[in-house]
Backbone bond lengths (Angstrom), bond angles and torsions (degrees), N, CA, C in turn:
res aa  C-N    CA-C-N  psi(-1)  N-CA   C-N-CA  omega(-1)  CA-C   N-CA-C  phi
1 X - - - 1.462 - - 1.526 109.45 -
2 X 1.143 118.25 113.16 1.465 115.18 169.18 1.640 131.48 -99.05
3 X 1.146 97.92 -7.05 1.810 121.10 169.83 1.350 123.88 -106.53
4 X 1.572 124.89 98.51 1.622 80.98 174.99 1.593 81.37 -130.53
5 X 1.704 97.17 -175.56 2.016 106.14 -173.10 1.168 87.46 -155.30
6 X 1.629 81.78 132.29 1.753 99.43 172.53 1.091 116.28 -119.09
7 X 1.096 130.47 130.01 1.418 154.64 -134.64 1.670 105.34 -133.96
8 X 1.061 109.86 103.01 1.899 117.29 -179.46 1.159 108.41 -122.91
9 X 1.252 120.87 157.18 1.668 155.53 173.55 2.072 106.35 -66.59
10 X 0.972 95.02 82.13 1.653 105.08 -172.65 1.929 110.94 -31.50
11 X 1.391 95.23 -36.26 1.489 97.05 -176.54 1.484 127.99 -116.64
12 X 1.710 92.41 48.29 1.268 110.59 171.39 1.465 116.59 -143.59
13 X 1.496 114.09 103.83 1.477 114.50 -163.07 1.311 94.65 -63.77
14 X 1.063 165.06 -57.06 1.964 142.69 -143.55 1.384 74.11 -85.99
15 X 1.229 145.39 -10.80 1.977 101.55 163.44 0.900 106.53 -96.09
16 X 1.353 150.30 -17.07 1.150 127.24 178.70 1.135 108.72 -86.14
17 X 1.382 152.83 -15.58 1.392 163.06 172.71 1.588 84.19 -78.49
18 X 1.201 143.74 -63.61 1.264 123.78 -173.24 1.177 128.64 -65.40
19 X 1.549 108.92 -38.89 1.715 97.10 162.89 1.673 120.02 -60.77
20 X 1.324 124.00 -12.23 1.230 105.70 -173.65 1.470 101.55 -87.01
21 X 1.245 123.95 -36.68 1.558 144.64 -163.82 1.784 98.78 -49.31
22 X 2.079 97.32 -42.78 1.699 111.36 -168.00 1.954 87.65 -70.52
23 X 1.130 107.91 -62.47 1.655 103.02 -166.45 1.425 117.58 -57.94
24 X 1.487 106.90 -10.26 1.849 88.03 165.89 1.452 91.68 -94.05
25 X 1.305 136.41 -66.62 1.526 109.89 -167.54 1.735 122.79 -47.67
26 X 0.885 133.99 -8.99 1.681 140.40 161.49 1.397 103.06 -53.70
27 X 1.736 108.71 -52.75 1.507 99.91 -153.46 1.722 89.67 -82.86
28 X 1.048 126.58 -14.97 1.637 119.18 166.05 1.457 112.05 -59.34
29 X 1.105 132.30 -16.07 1.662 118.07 -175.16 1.503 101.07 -147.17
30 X 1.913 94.54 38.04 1.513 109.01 153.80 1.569 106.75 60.11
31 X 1.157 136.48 20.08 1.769 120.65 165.17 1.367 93.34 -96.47
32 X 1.779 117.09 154.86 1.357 119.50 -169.63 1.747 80.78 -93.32
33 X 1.721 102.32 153.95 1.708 108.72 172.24 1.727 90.96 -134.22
34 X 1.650 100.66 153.32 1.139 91.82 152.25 2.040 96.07 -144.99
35 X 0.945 122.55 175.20 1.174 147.81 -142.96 1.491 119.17 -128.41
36 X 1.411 142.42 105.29 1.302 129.23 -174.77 1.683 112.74 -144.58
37 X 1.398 127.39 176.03 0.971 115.52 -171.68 1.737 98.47 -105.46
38 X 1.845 112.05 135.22 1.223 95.06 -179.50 1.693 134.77 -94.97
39 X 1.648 107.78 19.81 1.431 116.03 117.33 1.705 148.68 -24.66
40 X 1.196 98.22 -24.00 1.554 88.19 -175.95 1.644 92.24 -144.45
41 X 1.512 92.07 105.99 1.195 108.05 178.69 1.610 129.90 -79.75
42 X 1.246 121.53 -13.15 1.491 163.04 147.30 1.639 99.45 -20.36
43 X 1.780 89.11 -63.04 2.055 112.52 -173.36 1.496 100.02 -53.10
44 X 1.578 88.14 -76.78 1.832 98.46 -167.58 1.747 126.22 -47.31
45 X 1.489 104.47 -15.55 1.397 109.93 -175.42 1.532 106.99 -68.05
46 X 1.844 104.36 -36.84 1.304 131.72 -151.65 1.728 85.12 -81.94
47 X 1.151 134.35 -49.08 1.219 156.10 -172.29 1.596 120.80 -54.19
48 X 1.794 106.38 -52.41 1.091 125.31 -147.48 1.669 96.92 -79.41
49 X 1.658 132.08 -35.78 1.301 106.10 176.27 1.583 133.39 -77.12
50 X 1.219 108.55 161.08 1.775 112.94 -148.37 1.333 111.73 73.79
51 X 0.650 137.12 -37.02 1.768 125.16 -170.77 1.810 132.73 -48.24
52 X 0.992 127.10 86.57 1.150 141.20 -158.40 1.764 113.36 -57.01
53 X 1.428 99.01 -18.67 1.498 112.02 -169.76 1.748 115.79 -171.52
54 X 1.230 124.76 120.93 1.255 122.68 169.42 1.793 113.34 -113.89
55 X 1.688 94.52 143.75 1.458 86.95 168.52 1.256 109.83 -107.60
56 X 1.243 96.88 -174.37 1.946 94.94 -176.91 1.760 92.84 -127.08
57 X 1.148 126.43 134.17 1.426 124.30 161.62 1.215 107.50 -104.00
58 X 1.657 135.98 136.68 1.089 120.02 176.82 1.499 113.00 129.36
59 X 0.832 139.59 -151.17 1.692 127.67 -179.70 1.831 100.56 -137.62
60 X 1.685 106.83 -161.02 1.138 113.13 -147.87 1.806 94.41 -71.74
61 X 1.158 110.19 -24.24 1.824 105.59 -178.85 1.621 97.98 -62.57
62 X 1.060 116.04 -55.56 1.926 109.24 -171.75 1.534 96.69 -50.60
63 X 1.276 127.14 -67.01 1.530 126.92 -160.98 1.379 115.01 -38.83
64 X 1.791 101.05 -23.84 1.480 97.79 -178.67 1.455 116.29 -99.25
65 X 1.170 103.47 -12.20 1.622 93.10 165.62 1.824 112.47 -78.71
66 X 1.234 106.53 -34.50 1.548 120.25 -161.55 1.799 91.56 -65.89
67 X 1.676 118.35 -37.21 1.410 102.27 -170.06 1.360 96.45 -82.32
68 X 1.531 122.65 -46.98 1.770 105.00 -171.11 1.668 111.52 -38.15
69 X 1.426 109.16 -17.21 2.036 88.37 -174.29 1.414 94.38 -106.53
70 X 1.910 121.79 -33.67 1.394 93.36 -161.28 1.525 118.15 -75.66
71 X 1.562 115.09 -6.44 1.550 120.54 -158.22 1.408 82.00 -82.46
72 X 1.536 157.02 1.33 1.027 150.01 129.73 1.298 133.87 0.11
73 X 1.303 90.16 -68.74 1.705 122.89 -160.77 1.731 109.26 -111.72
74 X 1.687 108.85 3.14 1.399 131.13 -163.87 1.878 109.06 39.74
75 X 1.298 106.07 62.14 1.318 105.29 -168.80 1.475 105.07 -97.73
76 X 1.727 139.79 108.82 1.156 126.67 142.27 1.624 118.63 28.17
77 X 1.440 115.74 155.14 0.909 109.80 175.23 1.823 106.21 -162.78
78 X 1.181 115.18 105.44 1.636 116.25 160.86 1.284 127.47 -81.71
79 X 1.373 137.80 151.22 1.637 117.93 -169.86 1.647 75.33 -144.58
80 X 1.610 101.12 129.16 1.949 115.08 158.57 1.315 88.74 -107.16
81 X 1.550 88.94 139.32 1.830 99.21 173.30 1.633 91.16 -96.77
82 X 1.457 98.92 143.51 1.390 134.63 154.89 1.649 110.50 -129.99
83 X 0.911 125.96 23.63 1.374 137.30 144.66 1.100 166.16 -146.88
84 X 1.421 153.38 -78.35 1.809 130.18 -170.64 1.869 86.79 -112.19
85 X 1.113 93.39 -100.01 1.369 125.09 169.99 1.938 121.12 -23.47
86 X 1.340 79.48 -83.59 1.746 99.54 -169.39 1.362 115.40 29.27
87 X 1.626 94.68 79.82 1.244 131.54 160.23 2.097 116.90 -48.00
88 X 1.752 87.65 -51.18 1.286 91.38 -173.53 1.260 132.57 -103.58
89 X 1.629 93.15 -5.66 1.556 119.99 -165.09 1.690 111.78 -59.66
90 X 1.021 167.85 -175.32 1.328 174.15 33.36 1.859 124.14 42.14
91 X 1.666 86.62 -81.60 1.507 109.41 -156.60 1.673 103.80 -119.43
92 X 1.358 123.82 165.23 1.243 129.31 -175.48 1.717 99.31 -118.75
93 X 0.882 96.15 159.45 2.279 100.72 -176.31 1.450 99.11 -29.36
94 X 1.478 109.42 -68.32 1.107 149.47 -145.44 1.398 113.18 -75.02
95 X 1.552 116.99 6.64 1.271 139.91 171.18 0.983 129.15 -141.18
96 X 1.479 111.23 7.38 1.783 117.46 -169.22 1.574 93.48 -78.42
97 X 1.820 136.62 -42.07 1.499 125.86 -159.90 1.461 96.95 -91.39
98 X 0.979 131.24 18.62 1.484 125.71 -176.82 1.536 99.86 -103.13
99 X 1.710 103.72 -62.09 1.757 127.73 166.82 1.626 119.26 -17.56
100 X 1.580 85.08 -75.69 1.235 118.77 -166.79 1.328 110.80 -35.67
101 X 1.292 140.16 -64.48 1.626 150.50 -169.37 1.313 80.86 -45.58
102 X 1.369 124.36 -107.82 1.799 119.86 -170.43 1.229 117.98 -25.99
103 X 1.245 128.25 -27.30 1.593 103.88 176.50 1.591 113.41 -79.48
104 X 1.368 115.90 -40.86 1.360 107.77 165.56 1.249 127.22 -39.67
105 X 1.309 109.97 -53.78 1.564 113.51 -177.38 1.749 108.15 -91.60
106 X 1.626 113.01 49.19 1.233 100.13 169.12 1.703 143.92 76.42
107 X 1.887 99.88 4.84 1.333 93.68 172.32 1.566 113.92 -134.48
108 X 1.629 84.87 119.63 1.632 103.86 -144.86 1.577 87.75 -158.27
109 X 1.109 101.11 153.13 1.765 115.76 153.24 1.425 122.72 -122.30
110 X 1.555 121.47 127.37 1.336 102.95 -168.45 1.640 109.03 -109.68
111 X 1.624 105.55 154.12 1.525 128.21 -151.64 1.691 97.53 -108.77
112 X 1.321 140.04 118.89 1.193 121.37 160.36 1.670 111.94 -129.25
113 X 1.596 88.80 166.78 1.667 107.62 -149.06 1.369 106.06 -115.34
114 X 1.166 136.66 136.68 1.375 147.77 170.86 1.449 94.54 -69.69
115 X 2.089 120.20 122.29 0.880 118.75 174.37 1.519 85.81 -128.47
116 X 2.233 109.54 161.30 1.003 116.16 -162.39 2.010 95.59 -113.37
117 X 1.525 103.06 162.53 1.524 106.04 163.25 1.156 100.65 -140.51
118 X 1.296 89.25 131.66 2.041 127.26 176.96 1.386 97.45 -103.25
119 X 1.400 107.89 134.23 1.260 119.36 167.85 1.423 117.02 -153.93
120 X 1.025 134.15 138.63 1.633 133.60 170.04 1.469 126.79 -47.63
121 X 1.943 122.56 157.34 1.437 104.36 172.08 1.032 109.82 -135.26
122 X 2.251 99.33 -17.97 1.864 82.66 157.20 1.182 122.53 -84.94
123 X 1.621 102.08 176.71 1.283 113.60 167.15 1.657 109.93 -123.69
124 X 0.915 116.27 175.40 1.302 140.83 154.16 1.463 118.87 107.15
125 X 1.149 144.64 -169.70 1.573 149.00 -160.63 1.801 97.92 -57.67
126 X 1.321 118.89 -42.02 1.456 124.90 -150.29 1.415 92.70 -110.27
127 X 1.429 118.39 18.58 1.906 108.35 163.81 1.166 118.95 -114.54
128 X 1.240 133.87 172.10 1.346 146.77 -171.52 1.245 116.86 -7.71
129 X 1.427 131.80 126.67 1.885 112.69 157.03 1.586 105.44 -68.37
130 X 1.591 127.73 11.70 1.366 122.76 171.24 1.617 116.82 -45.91
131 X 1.161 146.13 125.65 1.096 146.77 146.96 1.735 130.40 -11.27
132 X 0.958 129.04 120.96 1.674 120.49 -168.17 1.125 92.81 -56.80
133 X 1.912 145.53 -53.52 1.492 127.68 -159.39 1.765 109.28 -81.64
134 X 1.052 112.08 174.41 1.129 129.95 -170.62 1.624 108.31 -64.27
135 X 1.279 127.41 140.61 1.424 112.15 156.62 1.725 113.70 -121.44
136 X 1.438 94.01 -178.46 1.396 98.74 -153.09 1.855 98.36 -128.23
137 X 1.470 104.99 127.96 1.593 86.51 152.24 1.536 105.11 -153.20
138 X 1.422 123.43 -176.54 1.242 153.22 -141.63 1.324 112.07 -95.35
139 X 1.706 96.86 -75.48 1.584 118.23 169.67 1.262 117.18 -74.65
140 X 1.206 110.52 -75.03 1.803 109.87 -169.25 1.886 107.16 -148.76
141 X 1.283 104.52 -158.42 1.422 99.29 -170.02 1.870 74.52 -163.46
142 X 1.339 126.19 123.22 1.595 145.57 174.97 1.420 123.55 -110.97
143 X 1.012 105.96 80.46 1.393 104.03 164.41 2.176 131.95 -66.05
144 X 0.724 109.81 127.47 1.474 87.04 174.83 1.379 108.80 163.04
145 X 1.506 141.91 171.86 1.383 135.14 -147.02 1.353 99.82 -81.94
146 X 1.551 119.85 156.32 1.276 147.07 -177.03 1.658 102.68 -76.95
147 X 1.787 96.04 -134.98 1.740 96.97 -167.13 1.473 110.58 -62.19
148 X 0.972 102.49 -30.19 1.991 111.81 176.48 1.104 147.94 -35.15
149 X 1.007 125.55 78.16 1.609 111.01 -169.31 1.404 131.95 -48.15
150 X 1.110 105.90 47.31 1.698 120.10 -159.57 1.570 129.65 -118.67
151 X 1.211 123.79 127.20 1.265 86.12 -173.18 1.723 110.86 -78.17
152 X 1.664 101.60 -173.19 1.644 106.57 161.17 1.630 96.30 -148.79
153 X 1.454 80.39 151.65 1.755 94.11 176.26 1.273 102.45 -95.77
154 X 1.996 108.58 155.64 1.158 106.86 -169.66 1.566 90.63 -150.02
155 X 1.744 118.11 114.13 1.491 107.93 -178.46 1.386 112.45 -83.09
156 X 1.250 119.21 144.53 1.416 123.87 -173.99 1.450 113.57 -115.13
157 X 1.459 129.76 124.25 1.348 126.40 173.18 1.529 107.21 -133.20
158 X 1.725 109.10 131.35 1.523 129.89 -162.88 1.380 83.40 -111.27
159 X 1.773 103.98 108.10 1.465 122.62 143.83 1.950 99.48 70.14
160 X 1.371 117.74 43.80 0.904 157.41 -155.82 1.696 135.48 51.82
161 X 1.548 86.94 -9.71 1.572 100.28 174.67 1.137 141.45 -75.89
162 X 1.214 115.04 114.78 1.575 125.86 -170.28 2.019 104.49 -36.86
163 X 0.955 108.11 117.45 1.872 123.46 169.63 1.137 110.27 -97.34
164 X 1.376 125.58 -85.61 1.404 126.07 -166.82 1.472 111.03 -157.85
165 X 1.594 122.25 163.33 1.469 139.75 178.30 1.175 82.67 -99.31
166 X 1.087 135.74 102.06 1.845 130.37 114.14 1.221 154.06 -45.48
167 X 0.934 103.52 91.01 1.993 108.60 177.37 1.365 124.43 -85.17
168 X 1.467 106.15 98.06 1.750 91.86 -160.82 1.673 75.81 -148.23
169 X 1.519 102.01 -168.92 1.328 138.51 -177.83 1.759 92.96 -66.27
170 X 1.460 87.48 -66.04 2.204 86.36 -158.61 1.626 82.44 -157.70
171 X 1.296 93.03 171.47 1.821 93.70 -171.35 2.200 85.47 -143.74
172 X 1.566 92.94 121.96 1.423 105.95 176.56 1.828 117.81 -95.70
173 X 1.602 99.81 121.98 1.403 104.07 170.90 1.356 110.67 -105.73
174 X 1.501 111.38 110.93 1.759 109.25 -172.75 1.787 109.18 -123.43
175 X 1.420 88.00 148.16 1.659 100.58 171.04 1.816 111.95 -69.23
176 X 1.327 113.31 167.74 1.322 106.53 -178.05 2.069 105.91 -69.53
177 X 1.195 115.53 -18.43 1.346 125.65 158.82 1.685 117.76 -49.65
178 X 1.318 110.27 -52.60 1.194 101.50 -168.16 1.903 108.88 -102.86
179 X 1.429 97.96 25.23 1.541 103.08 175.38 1.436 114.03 -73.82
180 X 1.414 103.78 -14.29 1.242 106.95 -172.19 1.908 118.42 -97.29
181 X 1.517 102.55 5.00 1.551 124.72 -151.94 1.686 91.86 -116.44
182 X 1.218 124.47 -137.54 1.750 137.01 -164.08 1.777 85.60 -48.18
183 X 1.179 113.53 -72.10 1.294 139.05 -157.63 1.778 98.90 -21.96
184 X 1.289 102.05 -54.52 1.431 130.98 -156.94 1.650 104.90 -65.44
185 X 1.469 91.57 -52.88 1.769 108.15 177.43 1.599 105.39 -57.24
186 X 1.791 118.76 -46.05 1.138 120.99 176.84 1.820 132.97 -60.37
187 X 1.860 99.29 -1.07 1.310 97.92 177.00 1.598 106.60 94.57
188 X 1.630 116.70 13.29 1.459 121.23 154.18 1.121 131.69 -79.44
189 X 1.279 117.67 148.24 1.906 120.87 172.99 1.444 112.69 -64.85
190 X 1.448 121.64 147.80 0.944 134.07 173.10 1.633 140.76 -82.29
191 X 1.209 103.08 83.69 1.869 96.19 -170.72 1.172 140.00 -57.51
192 X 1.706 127.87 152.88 1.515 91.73 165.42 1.474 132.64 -66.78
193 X 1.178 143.17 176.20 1.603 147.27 -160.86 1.710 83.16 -73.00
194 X 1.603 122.98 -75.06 1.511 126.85 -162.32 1.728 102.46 -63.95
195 X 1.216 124.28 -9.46 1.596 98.41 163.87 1.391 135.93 -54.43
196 X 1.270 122.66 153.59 1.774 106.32 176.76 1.028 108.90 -130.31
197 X 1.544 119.02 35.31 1.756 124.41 161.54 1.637 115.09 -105.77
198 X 1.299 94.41 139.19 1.281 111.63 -149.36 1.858 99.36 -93.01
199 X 1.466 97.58 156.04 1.823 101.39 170.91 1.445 119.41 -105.12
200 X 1.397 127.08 153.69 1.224 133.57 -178.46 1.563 100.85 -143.47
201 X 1.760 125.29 108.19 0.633 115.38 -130.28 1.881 81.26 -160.75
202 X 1.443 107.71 133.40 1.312 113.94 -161.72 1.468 93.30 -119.21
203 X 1.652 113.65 131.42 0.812 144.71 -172.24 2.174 109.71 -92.43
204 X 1.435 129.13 110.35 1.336 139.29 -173.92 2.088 86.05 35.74
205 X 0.874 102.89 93.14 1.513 103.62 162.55 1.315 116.51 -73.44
206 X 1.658 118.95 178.69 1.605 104.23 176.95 1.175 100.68 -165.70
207 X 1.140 121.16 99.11 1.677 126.80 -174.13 1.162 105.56 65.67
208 X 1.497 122.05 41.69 1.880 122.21 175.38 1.254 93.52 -142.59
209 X 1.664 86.55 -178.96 1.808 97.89 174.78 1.488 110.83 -70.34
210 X 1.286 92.47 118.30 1.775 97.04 167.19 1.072 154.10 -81.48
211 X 1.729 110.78 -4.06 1.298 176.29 163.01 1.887 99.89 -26.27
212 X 0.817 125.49 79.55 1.845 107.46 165.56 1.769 105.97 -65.83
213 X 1.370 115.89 145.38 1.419 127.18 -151.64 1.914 81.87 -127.07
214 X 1.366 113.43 140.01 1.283 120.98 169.58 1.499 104.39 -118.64
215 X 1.530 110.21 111.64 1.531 99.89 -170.83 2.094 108.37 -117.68
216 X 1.348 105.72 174.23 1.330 108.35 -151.01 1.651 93.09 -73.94
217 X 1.197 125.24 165.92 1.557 138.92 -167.68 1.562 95.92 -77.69
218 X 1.449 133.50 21.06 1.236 107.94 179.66 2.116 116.18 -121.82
219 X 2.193 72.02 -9.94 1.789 78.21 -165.18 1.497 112.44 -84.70
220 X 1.273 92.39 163.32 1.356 128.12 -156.59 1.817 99.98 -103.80
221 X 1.792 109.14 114.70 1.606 93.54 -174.60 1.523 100.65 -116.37
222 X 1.078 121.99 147.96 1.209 131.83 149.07 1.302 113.86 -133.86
223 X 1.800 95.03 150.69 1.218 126.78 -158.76 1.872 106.65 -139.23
224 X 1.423 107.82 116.76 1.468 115.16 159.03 1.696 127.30 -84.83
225 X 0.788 133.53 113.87 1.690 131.43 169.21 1.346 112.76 -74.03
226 X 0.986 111.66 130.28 1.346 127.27 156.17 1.785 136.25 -117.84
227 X 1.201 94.56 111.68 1.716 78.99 -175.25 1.935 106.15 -166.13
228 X 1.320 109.79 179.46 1.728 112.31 -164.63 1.789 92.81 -106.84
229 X 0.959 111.09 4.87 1.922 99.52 -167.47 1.530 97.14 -154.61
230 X 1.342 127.28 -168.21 0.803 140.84 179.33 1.447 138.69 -46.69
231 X 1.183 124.59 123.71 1.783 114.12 176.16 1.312 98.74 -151.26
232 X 1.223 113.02 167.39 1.642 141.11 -160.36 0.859 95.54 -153.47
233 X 2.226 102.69 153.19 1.484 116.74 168.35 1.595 90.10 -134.16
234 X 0.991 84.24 138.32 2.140 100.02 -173.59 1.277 92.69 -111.08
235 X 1.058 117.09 142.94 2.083 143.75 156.68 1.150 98.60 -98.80
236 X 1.461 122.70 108.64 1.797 126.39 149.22 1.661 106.89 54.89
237 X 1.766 104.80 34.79 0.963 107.55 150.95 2.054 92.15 88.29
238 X 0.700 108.04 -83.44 1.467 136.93 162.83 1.762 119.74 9.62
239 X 1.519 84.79 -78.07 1.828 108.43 -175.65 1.594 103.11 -108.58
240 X 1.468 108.08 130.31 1.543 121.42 -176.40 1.461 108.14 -114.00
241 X 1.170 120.85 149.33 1.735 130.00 175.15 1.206 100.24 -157.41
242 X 1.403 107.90 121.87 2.001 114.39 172.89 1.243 108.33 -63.52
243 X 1.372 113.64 149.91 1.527 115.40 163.15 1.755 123.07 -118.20
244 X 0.661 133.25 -161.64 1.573 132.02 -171.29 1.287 115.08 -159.23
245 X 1.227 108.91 171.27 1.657 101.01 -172.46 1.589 116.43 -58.46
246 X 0.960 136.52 153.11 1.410 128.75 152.12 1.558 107.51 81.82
247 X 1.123 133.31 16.89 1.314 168.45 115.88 1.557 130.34 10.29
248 X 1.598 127.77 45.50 1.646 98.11 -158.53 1.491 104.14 -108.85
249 X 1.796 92.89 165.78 1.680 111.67 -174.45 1.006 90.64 -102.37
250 X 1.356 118.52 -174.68 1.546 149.52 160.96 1.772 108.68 -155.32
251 X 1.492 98.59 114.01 1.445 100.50 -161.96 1.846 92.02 -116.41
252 X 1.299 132.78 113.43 1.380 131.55 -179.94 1.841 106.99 -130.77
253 X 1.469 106.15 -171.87 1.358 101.20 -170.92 1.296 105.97 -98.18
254 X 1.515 140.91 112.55 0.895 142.62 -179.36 1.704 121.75 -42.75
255 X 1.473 117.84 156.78 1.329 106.08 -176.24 1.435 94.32 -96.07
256 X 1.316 139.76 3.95 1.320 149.37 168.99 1.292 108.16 -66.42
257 X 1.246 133.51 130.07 1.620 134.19 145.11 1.153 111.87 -110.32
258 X 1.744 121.99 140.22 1.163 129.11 139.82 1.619 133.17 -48.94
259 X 1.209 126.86 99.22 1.449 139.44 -171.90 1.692 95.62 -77.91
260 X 1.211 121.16 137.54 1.575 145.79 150.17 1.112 114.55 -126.04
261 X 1.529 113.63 139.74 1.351 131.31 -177.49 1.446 93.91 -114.52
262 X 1.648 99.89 114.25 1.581 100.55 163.22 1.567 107.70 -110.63
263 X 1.500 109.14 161.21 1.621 114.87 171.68 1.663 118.81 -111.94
264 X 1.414 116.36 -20.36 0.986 123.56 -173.31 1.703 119.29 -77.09
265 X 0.952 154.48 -176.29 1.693 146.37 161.54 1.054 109.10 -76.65
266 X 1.694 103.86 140.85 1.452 114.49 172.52 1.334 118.32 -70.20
267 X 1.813 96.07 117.79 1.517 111.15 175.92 1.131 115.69 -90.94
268 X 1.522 83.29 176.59 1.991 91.30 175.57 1.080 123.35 -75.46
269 X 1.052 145.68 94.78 1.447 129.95 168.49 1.425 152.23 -10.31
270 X 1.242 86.16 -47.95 1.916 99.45 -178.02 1.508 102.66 -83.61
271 X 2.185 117.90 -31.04 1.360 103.26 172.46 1.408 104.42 -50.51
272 X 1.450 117.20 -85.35 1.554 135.80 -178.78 1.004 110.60 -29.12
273 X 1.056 147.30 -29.95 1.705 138.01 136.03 1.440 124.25 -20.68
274 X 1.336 91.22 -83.06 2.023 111.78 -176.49 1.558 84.34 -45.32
275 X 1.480 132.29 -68.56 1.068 133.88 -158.04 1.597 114.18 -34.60
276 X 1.283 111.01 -55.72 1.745 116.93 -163.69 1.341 91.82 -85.90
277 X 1.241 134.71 -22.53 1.532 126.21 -178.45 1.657 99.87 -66.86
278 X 1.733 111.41 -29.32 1.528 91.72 -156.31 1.291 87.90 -94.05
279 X 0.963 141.96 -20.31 1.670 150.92 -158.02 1.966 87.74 -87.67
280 X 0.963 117.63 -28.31 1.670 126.24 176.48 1.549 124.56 -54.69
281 X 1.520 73.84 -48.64 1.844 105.98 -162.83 1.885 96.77 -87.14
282 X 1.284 134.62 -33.43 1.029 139.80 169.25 1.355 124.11 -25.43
């Protein structure tokens, strides 16, 4: 690896002291590093080609900004937890200079993630403030009402076929990654990490199907909003864009994956699950 970028949580001093700590030992065994905050996604885009390897400092919120840009460029991915959970994270502080030598030179196993793309279908003055290109996320993609305590309906059709009117809070489309995230809290099943079927998953329903639907890794969803006030569509929690009445998504499986480099043996899942849940609940 002769590139790598480390990517930290701006408002957490031991990452930013740790990413700098990683970029002087890099330039000791000659790989070029450079260093950014993973706040400003603008940087890392600018950043992300060539890069042979990124780390993530920071916990499972950084990883998800760090994969929406690096699965870009299909760039590797290390995650140091500096926080609660770290579901996705790798390594602990306290193991990154021990780690590190083997991952450079290749001894690693790599993990990949079903990532999703949201994109808009209206057009014109009165559609989405969504962005014309595609976006990308990790966990899920949320549709559902803003400051309001209100509901909004949202019709849903799988692979063009009309499913159902939903009247709920927000209606969650998640990767088998983020089954374990909103989805989970909302009363969804739990996937394995390497599945690539996706969830659709209704948030306090109300005289609808209440039903979360697990559908095959290939379909294609769209979704219309309907409503008199406010609604939002959130990416991984993260990135917000209002929506408006009459409003549609298209939420499918991205041809992007998130790459992780793990070093440790492939575990079980469902242990290491129960595990951080109980270590959670503590």
């Amino acid at each position: 690896m002769k590139t790598v970028g480390i990517i930290f949580h701006p408002k957490i001093t031991a990452g930013t002291q740790l990413a700098e700590d990683l970029c002087n030992y890099l330039e000791t065994v000659d790989v070029r590093a450079w260093r950014w905050s993973a706040w400003d996604e603008a940087g890392l885009k600018e950043h992300a080609p060539g890069t042979d390897l990124a780390i993530s400092v920071g916990g499972d919120g950084t990883i998800l900004r760090v994969s929406r840009v690096m699965s870009m460029w299909n760039v590797p991915i290390v995650g140091i937890n500096l926080g609660h959970l770290g579901f996705m994270t790798e390594l602990l502080p306290e193991d990154v200079m021990e780690k590190l030598p083997g991952i450079l030179s290749g001894q690693s196993w790599t993990d990949d993630r079903t990532m999703l793309q949201v994109e808009k279908l209206s057009e014109g003055e009165d559609s989405a403030g969504l962005p014309g290109q595609p976006l990308f996320a990790l966990n899920d993609a949320v549709i559902g009402r803003g400051g309001v305590a209100r509901l909004v309906r949202v019709d849903a059709r799988i692979d063009g076929e009309y499913v159902s009117s939903y009247k709920v809070d927000g209606l969650i489309v998640a990767t088998a990654t983020g089954s374990t995230g909103y989805s989970l809290a909302a009363g969804g099943p739990i996937l394995h990490p390497q599945s690539d079927d996706l969830l659709l998953n209704p948030i306090s329903p109300h005289l609808t199907m209440p039903y979360p639907l697990v559908l095959p890794a290939e379909t294609v969803i769209d979704l219309t909003i309907h409503t008199s006030h406010q609604a939002m569509i959130s990416i991984d929690g993260q990135v917000e864009f209002a929506l408006r009445d009459g409003d549609r998504i298209r939420v499918r499986r991205s041809s992007h994956v998130a790459r992780f480099l793990r070093v440790y043996g492939r575990w079980s899942f469902y242990t290491e699950l129960e595990r951080r849940l109980r270590l959670r609940n503590i």
